[in-house]
C-alpha positions in Angstrom: -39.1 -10.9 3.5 -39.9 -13.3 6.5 -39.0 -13.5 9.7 -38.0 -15.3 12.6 -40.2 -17.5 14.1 -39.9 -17.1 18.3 -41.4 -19.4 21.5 -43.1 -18.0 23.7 -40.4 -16.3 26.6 -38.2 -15.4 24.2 -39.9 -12.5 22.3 -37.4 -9.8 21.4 -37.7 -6.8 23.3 -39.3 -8.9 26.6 -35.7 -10.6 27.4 -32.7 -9.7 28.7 -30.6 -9.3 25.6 -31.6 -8.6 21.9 -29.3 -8.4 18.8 -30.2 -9.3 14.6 -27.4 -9.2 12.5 -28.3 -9.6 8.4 -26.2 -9.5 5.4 -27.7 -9.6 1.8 -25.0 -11.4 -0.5 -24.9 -11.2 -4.3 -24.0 -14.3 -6.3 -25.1 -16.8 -3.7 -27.5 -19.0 -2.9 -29.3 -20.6 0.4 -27.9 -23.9 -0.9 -23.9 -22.9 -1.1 -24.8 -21.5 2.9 -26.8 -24.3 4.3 -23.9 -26.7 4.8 -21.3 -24.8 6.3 -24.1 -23.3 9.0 -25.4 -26.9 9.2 -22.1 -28.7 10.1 -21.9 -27.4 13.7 -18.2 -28.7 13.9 -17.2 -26.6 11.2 -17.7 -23.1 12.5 -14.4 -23.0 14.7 -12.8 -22.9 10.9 -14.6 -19.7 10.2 -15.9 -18.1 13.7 -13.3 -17.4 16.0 -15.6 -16.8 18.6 -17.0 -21.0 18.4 -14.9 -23.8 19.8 -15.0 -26.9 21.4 -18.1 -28.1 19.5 -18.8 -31.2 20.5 -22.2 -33.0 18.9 -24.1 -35.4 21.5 -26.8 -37.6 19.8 -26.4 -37.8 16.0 -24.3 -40.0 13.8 -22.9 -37.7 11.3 -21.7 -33.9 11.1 -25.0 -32.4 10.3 -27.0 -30.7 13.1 -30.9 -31.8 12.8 -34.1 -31.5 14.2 -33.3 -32.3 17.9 -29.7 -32.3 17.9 -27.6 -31.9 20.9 -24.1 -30.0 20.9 -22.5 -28.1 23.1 -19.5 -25.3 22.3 -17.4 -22.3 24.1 -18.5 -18.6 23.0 -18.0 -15.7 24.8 -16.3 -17.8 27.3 -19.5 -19.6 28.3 -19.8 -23.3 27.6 -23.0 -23.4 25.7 -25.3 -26.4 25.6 -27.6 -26.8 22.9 -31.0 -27.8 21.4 -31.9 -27.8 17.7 -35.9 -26.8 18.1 -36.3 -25.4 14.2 -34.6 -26.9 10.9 -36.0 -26.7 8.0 -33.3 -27.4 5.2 -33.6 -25.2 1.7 -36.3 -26.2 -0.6 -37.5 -24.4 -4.1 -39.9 -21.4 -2.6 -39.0 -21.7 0.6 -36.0 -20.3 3.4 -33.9 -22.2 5.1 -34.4 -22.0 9.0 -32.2 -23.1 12.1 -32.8 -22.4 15.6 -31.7 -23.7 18.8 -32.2 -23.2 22.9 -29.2 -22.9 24.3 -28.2 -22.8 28.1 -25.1 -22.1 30.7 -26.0 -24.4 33.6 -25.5 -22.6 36.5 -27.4 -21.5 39.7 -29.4 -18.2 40.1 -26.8 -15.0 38.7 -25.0 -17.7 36.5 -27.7 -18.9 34.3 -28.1 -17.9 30.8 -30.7 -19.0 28.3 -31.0 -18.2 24.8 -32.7 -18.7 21.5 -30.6 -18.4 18.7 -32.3 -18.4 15.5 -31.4 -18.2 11.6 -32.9 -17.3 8.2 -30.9 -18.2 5.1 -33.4 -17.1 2.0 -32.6 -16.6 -1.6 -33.3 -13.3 -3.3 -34.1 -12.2 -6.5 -31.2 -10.8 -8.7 -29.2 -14.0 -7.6 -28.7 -12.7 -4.4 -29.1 -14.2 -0.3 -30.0 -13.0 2.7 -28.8 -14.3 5.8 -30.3 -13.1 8.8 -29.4 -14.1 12.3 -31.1 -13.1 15.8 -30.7 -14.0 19.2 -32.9 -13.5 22.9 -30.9 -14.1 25.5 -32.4 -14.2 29.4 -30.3 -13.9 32.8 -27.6 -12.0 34.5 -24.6 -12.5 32.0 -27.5 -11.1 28.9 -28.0 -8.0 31.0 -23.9 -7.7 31.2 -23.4 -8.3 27.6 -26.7 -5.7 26.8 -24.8 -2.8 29.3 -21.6 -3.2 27.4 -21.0 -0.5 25.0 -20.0 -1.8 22.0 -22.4 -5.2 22.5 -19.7 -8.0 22.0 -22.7 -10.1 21.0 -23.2 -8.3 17.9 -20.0 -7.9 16.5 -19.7 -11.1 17.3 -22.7 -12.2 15.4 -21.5 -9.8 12.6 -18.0 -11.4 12.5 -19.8 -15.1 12.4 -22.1 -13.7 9.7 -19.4 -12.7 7.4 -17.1 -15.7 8.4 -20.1 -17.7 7.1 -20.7 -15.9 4.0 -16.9 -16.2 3.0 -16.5 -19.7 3.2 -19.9 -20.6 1.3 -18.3 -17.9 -1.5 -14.9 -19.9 -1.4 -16.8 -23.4 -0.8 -13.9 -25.0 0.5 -14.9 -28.6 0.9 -16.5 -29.6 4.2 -13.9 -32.6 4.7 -11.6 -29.8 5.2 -13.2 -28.4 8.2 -13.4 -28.8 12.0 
């Protein structure tokens, strides 16, 4: 299976704040996932945990290559960078990653990289894996808290995801 592909300061195990969520699905595909991941204004309609999600430079409701949003999660107003996207293709996963980054000064700072892998399986089935570094004083809180918020959260946002792609309620119904 492959993997996610991580810059350099952001290696798991080296930062602050580690979880991978996954979730192989049967009967569906990297193409009914993509969009719903894709459209950054639509996870509010199935993650409870994203709001606010405000898109700064693109035209249209699709994140891409460079894209710059910003949302609320775990309370922290989140700016963000797309730094990987690679849509699906025959062959090949799907991959989404961005930097994201609570401004604030010393203690208050948080950094992250927040990748995905959406990749389709044999036996018509799809894996979507999701990991996430996280560096500075609120990723050490979120790491010392027993159960970590971050990954039931991720788990929640996984599942969310993989419900609506199985429904595929039309994205001009969303956010």
């Amino acid at each position: 299976m492959n993997a996610i592909i991580w810059p350099e300061g952001y290696l798991p195990g080296t930062t602050d704040n580690f979880v991978s969520n996954e979730i192989i699905v049967p009967q569906l595909s990297t193409a009914q996932v993509w969009p719903y991941l894709n459209t950054a204004t639509a996870w509010p309609d199935y993650y409870a945990n994203a709001s606010d999600v405000i898109l700064h430079n693109q035209s249209g409701p699709d994140l891409s290559a460079g894209a710059r949003f910003r949302f609320t999660t775990f309370g922290f107003l989140v700016e963000g960078e797309v730094v990987e996207h690679v849509p699906p293709r025959d062959g090949a996963p799907a991959r989404i990653a961005w930097h994201g980054w609570v401004e604030g000064e010393g203690d208050q700072r948080l950094d992250v990289h927040h990748a995905w892998l959406i990749e389709d399986l044999s036996g018509d089935r799809v894996r979507i894996l999701t990991q996430e570094t996280q560096i500075g004083a609120p990723a050490r809180d979120l790491a010392a808290t027993s159960p970590n918020p971050m990954l039931n959260a991720h788990q929640a946002w996984l599942d969310g995801l993989a419900d609506i792609a199985r429904r595929q309620t039309p994205l001009s119904k969303l956010g």
